[in-house]
Every structure is written in C-alpha cells, then in structure tokens.
C-alpha positions in Angstrom: 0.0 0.0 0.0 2.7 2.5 0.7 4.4 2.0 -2.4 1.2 2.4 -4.5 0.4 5.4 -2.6 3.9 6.9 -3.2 3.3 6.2 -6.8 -0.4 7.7 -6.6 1.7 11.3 -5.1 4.1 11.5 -7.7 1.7 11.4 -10.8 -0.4 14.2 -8.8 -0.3 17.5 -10.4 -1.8 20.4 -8.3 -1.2 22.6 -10.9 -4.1 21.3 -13.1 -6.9 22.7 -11.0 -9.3 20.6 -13.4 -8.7 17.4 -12.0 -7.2 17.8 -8.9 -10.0 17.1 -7.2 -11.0 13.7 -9.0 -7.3 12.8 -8.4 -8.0 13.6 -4.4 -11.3 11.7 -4.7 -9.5 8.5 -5.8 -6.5 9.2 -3.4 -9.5 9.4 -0.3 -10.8 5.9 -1.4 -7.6 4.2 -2.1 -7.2 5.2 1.6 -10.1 3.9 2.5 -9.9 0.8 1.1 -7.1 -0.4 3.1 -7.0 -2.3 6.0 -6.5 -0.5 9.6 -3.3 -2.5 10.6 -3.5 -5.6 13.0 -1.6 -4.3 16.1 -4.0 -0.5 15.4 -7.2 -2.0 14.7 -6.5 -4.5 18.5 -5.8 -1.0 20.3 -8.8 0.8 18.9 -11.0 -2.0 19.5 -9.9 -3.0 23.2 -9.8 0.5 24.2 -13.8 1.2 22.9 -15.0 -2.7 24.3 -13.3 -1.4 27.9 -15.2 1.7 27.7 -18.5 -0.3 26.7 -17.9 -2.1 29.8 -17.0 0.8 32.1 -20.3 2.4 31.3 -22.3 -1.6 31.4 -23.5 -0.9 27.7 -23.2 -3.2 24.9 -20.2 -2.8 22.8 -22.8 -2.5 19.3 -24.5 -0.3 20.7 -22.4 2.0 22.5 -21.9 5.6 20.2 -18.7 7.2 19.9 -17.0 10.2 17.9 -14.3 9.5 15.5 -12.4 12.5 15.1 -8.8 13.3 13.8 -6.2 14.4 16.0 -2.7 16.0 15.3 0.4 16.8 17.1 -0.7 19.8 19.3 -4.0 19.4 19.3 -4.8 16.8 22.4 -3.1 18.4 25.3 -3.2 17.7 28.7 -5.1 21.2 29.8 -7.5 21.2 26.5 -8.8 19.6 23.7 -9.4 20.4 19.9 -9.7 17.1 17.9 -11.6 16.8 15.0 -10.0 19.8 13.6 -9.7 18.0 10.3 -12.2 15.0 10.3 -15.1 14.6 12.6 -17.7 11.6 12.6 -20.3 11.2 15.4 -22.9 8.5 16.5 -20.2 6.0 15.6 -21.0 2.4 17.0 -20.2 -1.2 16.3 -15.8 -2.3 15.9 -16.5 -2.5 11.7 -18.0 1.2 11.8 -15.3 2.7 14.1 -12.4 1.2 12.0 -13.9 2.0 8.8 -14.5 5.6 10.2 -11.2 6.0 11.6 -9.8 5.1 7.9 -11.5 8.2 6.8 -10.2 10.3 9.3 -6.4 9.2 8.3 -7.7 9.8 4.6 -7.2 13.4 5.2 -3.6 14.5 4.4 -2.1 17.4 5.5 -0.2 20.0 3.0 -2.5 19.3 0.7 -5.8 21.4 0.0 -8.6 21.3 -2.4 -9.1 24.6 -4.1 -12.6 25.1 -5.8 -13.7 27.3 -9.0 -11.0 29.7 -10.5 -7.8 31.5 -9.6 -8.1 35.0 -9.0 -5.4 37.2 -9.0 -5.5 39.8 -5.7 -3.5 42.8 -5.4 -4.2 44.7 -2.3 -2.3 46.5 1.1 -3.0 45.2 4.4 -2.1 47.0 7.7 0.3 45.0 9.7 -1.2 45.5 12.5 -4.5 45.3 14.1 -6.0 49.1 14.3 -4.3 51.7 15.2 -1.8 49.7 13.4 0.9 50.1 15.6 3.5 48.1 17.1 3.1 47.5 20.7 -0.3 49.7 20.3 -3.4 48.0 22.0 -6.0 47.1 19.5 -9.2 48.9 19.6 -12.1 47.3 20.5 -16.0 47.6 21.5 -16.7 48.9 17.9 -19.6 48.0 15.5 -18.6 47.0 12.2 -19.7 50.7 10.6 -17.7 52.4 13.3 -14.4 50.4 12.2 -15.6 50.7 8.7 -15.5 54.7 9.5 -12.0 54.5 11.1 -10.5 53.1 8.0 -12.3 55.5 5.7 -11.1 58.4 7.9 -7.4 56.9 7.7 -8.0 56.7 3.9 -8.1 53.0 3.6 -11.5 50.4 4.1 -12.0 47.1 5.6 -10.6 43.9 5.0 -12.6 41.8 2.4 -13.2 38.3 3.8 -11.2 37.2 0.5 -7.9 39.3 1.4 -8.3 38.5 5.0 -8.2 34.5 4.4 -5.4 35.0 1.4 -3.1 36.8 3.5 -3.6 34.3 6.7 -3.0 31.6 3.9 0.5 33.0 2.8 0.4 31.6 -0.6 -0.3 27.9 -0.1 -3.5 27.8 1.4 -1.9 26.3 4.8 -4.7 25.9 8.0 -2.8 28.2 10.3 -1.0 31.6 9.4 2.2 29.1 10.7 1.7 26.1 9.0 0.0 22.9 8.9 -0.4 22.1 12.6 -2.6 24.3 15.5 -0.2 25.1 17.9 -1.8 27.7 20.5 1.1 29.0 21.7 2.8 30.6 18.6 -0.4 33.4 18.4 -2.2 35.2 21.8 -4.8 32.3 21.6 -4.5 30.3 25.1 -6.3 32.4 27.2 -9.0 30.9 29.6 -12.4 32.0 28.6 -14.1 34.5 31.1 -17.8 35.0 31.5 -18.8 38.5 30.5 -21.8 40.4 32.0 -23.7 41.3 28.8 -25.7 44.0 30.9 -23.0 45.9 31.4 -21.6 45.6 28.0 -24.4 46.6 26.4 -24.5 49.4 29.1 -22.5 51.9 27.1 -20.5 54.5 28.8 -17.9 54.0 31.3 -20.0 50.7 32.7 -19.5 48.7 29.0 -15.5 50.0 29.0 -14.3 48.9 32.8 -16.4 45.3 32.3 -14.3 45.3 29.0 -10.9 45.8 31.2 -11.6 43.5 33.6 -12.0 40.6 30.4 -8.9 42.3 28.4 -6.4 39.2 28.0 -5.3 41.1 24.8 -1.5 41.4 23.7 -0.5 44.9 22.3 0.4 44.3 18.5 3.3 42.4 17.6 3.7 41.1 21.0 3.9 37.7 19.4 6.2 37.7 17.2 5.9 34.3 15.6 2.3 35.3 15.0 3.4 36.7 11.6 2.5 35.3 8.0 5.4 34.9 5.6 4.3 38.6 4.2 4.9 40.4 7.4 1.4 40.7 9.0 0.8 40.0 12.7 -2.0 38.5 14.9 -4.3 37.9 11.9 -5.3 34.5 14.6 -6.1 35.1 18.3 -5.7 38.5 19.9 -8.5 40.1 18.7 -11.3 39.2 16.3 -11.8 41.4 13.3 -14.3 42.9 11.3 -14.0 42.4 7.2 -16.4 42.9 4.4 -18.1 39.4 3.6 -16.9 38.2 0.4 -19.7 35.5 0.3 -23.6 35.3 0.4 -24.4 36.0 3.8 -27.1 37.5 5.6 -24.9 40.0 6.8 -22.6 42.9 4.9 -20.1 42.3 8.1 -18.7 39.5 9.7 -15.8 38.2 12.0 -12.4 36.2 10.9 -9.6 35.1 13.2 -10.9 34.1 16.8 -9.6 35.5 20.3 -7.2 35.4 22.7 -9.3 32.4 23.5 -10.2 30.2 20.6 -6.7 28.2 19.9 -8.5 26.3 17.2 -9.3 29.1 14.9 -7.1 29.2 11.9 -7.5 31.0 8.8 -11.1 29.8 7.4 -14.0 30.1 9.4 -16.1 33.3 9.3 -18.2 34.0 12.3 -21.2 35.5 10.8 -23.4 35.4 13.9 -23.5 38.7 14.8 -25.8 41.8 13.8 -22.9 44.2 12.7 -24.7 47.5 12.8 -25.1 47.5 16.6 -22.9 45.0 17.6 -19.6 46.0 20.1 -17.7 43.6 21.8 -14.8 43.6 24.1 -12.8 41.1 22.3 -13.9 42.4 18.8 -11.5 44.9 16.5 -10.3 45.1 13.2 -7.7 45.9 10.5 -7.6 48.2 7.3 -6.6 47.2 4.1 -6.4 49.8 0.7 -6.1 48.4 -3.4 -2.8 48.1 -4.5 -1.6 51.0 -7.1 -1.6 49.9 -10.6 0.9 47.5 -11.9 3.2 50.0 -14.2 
C-alpha cells in the first residue's frame, strides 16, 4: 500500500486545477480501502470494548465520535480534535475502524481549491487598528464604526477574501504558521471569562471597565511568531476582526480570526453570527486594508 500510494503522489499534479480534485477523490478511497493494521485496529478496539464495559452498555451499541487528531491538538489542559475530520454517533468495531480510515484519509499539506484562480493585489495593515506596534488594538466597535475609522485613515475594511489569502500566505496552509494548530505561537490560550452582557451593552464608562476586567489582549506584535510569511501580525487570536463578507451572507459584516481564547481558529472560518450594525464587543476589533496602485 505504501508504495502504491507513493506512486499515486508522484503522478499528482496540483497545478491542473481541473482534476485535482478527482485525483484527491481516488487518493480518499484508495485510503479507505485499506485495512487499519492488525496491532492498530486491537488497540482501537480494546480501548472502545473497555469503555463499553465501564459504562455496562453493549459494545454494538455503545456511540462514539471518531475524530482526527494531530500533534498539538490533544493536550493535557484542552482539547481540539476533529480539527480536520469529525464523525459522530459511531457504534459497532467495523464502523469505528472504517471511520477512523477516513479520518487518516485526510492529508495534510495538501488542499482542495474550488472554481477559479483570481489574482489579488491589495495593502493590508500590519497590525491590528491603530496599526501600531506595541499599540493596544481597539475594540467595542460595531462593524460601521471600524468601517468609518478606515475610511477616515484613507483605507476600508478587510474583504473576507484578502483577510483568508493573507492568513493563507500563498499555499492555502490551515494556520498563518503552518500545517499544525499550535496555541502558543499566536495570543490564543487564554481561559475564557464569563462576560456580563448587561454591562456591555450598558455603554459609557459601565461597558468600557467590564471590558478591562476581560482584556487578556497582547498589544500588537507582542507575538512575534504570530506573523505570516508577508509580514502581517496577529491575523489568529488576539482580537477578532471585522471584514467585508466576500460571500452570500445574511450579513454585509462578519468576523475572521478568533480570540485570545479560541486556539482552534485558523484562517477559514467566518463568524457571521453577529448583527454588525449594533454589535460591540470587548474582544472584537479590526484591520484596514487599501487596493494596490496599478501594476506600471
């Protein structure tokens, strides 16, 4: 099998966009198709047959989650599997091997890119608003008051488009650091504090100490691995930011990069839950971003 699949890799051509995804297709099912080996498939098994028994239910009918893991991502504080692959109401040993096949069928470094290439030439800040280093980013702002900021500085919002290609760096990686979540490289493993939402929406000197006591913000560049291969800091944790949807949404503004603490977010995932007109946050900011000048 691992000679095959070394042969499969080496015919592979990411360049032709037109059938790199069939070619990914067949690569997923060759996966698939194999067996899980002897000595894995014993662990896997005895390990959900002794938690069957530990909870006196009958291993066929006892449901589990199959979900993929990676090198950072079970830790002894926290917990982000399925980052990649997630399965749930697994049950039965032929459905949990078969499922954690698929979950191995996903290979890292390697990305599916769907429709057409489009060329983007645009200037990001490097830092989060007031785009400067060792500045604290502002925050508690709806998305038309950021949107104002930037058009008073002579720039605009982020696009959701520019905001994932610069996170991206070029070859569509996960994190703005590579191919494996690791939440200490970017001001993402903070505990989580409970907010008083009264006082947030309060206004006024009430919303602004509630948002001091939950400041676990950095002041830009603080991080300085935090930095995509272009030169742009804290596009993940820190502070999320406003950008300009780039997709069909039900709203004009929506929320990229996570918080100081969400150490899973990487560089796709818009949070689009929010009502951006009135919305202010004390964890929420944002960055501006202008069009390139015209290629000579």
């Amino acid at each position: 099998a691992a000679q095959a699949l070394a042969a499969f890799l080496s015919r592979l051509r990411a360049e032709e966009a037109s059938i790199v995804q069939d070619q990914t297709a067949q690569l997923r099912e060759f996966l698939v198709a194999q067996p899980v080996p002897p000595e894995i498939a014993a662990q896997a098994l005895d390990a959900y047959h002794a938690l069957a028994h530990q909870l006196n239910i009958p291993a066929e009918q006892l449901r589990v989650a199959v979900r993929s893991s990676a090198t950072a991502e079970d830790l002894p504080s926290a917990s982000f599997a399925g980052q990649q692959e997630t399965y749930l109401n697994i049950y039965g040993d032929e459905a949990l091997l078969e499922h954690i096949k698929r979950c191995w069928a996903y290979h890292p470094e390697f990305t599916i890119a769907h429709g057409e290439p489009k060329v983007m030439r645009f200037c990001m800040d490097i830092y989060e608003a007031p785009n400067q280093r060792g500045k604290k980013p502002l925050v508690m702002r709806s998305y038309p008051e950021a949107a104002r900021w930037c058009l008073d500085h002579g720039k605009r919002l982020c696009s959701e488009h520019e905001w994932e290609t610069a996170c991206e760096s070029g070859d569509e990686r996960p994190w703005l650091y590579g191919w494996r979540m690791d939440k200490t490289v970017c001001n993402s493993d903070k505990a989580w504090k409970a907010f008083d939402e009264q006082k947030l929406r309060a206004g006024g000197e009430t919303a602004q100490k509630e948002a001091e006591r939950l400041w676990q913000g950095a002041p830009s560049g603080t991080y300085a691995a935090c930095r995509t291969v272009h030169g742009i800091y804290d596009l993940l944790g820190n502070v999320e930011e406003w950008v300009s949807s780039s997709r069909p949404r039900r709203f004009r503004g929506v929320l990229m990069g996570g918080f100081w603490a969400k150490p899973w977010t990487g560089c796709r995932g818009t949070n689009d839950a929010h009502e951006p007109t009135h919305f202010r946050f004390y964890e929420v900011g944002f960055r501006c971003c202008q069009d390139a000048s015209p290629l000579p």
